[in-house]
C-alpha positions in Angstrom: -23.4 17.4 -14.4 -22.2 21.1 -14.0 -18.5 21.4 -14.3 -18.5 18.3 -12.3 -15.6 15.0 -12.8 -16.9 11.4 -12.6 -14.3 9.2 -11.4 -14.8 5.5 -11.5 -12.9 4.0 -8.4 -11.9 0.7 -8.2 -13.1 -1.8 -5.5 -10.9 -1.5 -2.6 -11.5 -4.0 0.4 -9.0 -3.0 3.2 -6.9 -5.7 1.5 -3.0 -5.6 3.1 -1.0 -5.4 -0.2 1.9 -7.4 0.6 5.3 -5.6 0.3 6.7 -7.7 -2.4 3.5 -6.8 -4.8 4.0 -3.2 -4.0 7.9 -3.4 -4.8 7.4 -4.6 -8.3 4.3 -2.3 -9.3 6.7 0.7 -8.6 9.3 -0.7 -9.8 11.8 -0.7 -6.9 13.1 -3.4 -4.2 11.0 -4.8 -1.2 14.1 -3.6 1.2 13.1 0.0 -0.6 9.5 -0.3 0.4 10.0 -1.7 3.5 12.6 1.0 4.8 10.6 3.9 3.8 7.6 2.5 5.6 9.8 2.6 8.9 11.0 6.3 8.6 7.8 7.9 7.2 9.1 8.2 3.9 5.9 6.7 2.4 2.0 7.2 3.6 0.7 4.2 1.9 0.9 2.2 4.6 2.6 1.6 8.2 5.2 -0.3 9.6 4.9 -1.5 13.8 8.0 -2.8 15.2 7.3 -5.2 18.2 9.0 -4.4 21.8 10.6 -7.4 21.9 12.0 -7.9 18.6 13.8 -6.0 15.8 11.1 -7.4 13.3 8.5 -5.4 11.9 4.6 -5.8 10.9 3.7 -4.0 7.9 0.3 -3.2 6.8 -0.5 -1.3 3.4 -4.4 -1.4 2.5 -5.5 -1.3 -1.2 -6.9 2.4 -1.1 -4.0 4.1 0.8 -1.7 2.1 -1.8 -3.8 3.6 -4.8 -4.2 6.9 -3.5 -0.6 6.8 -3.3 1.0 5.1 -6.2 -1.8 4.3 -8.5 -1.5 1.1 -8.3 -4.7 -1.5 -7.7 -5.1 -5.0 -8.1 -8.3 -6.8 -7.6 -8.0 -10.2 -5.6 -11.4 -12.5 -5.8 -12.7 -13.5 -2.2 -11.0 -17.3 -1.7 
């Protein structure tokens, strides 16, 4: 390969990387993670808040996380 890079990904699935996971693999609180998904501090992942409540969905896929932080974690199908 001409001044070309090889780059072996990992296997990413579209898995939601749960908040908590995330939190420890960077090294910083879930309340961290969570509050700079809902002001567009972070573009790993997104945060919906529903109309009628003040709670909020989160969803984080594996390659957005990786992209991101560097961080990937390979979950067997159950």
């Amino acid at each position: 390969m001409e001044n070309g890079y090889y780059v072996d990904l990992p296997a990413f699935t579209g898995r939601n990387v749960p908040i908590t996971e995330i939190a420890i693999a960077i090294g910083k609180t879930p309340q961290y993670i969570r509050y700079g998904l809902q002001h567009g501090i972070f573009n790993f992942g997104y945060a919906v808040k529903n109309d009628t409540s003040s709670e909020f969905n989160y969803y984080c896929p594996d390659k957005k996380v990786w992209e991101e932080t560097g961080y990937f974690k390979e979950v067997p199908d159950e």
